[in-house]
N, C-alpha and C positions, 0 to 999 in steps of 0.2 A: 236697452237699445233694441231695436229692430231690425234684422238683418237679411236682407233678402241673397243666398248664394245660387249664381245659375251654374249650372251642368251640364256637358253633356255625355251621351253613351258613344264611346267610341271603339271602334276594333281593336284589339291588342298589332300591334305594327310588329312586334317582335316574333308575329306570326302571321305576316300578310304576304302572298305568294303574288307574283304576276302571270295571267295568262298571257303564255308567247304568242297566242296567234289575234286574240282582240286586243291584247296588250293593255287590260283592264284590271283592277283589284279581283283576286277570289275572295269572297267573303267569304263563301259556303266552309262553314265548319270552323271560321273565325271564333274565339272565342271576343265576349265584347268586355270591355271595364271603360270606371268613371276616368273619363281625361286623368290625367295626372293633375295637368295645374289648376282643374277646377278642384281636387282634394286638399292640393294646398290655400286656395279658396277658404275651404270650410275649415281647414284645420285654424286658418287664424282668426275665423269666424267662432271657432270652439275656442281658441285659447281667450279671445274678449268673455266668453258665457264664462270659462271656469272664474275670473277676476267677480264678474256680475252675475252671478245665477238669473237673473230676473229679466235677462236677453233672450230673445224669441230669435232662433234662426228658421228660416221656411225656404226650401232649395227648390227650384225649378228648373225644369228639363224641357226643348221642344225636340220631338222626333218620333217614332213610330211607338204603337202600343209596347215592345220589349223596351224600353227605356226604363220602364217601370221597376225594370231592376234596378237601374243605376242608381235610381230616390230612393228605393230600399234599403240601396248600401249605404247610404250618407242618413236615415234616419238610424240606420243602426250603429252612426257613427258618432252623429253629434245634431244632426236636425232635428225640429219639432214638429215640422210639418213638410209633407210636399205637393206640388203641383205638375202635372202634364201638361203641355201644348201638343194639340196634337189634332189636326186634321187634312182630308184629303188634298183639300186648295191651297196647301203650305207644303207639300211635296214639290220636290227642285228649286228649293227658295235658296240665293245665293245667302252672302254677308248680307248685302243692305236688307234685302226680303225679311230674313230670319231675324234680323236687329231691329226690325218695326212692328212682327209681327209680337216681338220677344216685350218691347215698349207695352203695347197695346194688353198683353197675359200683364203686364206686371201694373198696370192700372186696373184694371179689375181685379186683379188678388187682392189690389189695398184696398178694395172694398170692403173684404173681411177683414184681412189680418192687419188694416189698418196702415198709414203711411210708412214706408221704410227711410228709417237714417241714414241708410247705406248701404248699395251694390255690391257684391264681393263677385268677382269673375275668375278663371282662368286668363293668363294672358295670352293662351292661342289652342285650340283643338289641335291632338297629334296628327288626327288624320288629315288634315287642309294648313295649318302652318300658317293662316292669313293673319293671325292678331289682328281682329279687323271689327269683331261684334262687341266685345267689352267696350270700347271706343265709341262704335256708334250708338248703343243703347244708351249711353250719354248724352250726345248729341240731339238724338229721338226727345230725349228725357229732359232735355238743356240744365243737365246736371255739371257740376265741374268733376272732376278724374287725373288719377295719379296711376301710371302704369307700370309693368316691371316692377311691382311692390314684394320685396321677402319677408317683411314683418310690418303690422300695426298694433298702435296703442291708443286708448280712448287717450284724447286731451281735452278738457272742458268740452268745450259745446263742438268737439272738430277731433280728428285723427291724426295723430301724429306716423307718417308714414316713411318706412325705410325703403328708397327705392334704389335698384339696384342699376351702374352706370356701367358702360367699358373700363373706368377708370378706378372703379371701388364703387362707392352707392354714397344716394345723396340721404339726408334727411328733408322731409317737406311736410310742414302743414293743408291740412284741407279741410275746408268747411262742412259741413252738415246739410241738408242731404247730397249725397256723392256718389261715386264710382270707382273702386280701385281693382286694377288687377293686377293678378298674381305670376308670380315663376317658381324657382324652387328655391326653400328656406334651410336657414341651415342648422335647422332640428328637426327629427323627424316625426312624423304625422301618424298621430293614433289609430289603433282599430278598432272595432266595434267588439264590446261584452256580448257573451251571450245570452244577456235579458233584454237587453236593447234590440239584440236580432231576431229572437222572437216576439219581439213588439211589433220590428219594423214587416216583420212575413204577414202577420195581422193584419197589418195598414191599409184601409181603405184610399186610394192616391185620386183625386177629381182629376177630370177632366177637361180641358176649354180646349174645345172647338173652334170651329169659327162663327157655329150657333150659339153660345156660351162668349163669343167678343161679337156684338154686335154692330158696335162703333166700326170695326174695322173695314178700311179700305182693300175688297182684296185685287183689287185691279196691281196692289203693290207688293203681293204676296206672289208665293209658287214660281213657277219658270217665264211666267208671263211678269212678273213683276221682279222680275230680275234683270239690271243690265247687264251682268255681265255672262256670256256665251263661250262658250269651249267647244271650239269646234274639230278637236283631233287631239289626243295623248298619244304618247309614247314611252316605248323604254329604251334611254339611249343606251348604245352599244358599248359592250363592257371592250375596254382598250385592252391592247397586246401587253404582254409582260415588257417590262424594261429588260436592259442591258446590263449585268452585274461583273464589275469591274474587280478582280481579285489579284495581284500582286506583291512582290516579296515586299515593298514597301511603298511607300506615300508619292517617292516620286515617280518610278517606274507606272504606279496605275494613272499619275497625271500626265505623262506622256503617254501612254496607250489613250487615254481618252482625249488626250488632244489628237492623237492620230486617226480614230475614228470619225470625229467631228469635222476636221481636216477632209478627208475621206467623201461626209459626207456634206461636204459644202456650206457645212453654217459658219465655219469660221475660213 
């Protein structure tokens, strides 16, 4: 099987500051790592290779030259190949932008490495929360997709996929070639040996451009080919402390807070 998993590099959020006065993310000094649910991505991408050794996963990344680490983590994890997207005309590319541009890298990869059986994505970047490009690179691709998936299994010529619902997770079939993406599974995701990490430091990673995709439309690319526009963030204001109601027992504190509320005109 042929596996294409995309990535992306994102900021650790469990160390993202906001500035009070642009009221913007600090990067500066951010440390960055791979999405979380693009690693569970790979990881079920890994678990199909351990069943079939004979499965080529090849992960792909779009974003700036330091991305190059986050391919490096995932070859030294379970990939056999990676790729970059990467160029200047693809800076401030929204979802649709980045899901067309993401189409277009993944048709010329299979020039090499040949057609892929199957997508593996995260099913949303920490940093943006949209779940919005595993979808469309579908779409781009008029691939069928299974989303919110926590586990897959080869079935004959198609995936048997566990997708996960509000009410527990369904089981669903999907045909060959496809799109599934990922959330968190409920085993935990390997790390990289250290022969594989000194392979993956090795690693020459290519390149495409948008000299390297020449089909591409870039009129649909970058900020210019992005509909959608943000024209102001903020960070909304942190609320006052509540009221903390302590009395000798259950009824005395529901009469005090009915007296307050009384008091203050809601009831």
């Amino acid at each position: 099987m042929n596996i294409l998993v995309c990535v992306k590099q994102v900021p650790d959020t469990t160390e993202i500051k906001i500035d009070p006065v642009k009221n913007t993310l600090i990067r500066d000094g951010v440390p960055s790592i791979v999405n979380p649910y693009d690693g569970y991505a790979l990881e079920n991408a890994a678990r199909i290779k351990d069943k079939d050794p004979d499965t080529k996963i090849v992960v792909m990344s779009m974003g700036p030259a330091q991305a190059v680490n986050a391919l490096k983590e995932c070859l030294a994890i379970a990939a056999d190949k990676a790729y970059l997207v990467s160029g200047r005309p693809f800076g401030g590319s929204d979802t649709l932008a980045t899901s067309y541009i993401i189409s277009q890298a993944i048709a010329k990869i299979e020039e090499t490495e040949g057609k892929f059986d199957v997508i593996f994505c995260g099913k949303q970047a920490i940093d943006g929360d949209t779940a919005q490009v595993g979808p469309e690179i579908a779409e781009h691709l008029g691939l069928p997709q299974v989303t919110n998936a926590i586990e897959v299994e080869v079935d004959g010529d198609g995936l048997k996929v566990k997708k996960m619902t509000d009410d527990g997770f369904e089981v669903l079939g999907i045909k060959l070639p496809g799109l599934v993406t990922f959330t968190q599974p409920p085993f935990e995701v390997r790390y990289p040996s250290i022969k594989r990490k000194l392979a993956a430091n090795r690693a020459e990673i290519p390149v495409l451009s948008e000299v390297e995709l020449p089909s591409i439309d870039l009129t649909r690319a970058g900020l210019n080919g992005s509909p959608t526009k943000v024209f102001k963030s903020f960070v909304p204001p942190k609320r006052s402390g509540g009221v903390k109601i302590e009395e000798e027992d259950a009824a005395a504190s529901a009469k005090k807070l009915f007296t307050m509320l009384n008091d203050a005109g809601v009831m």
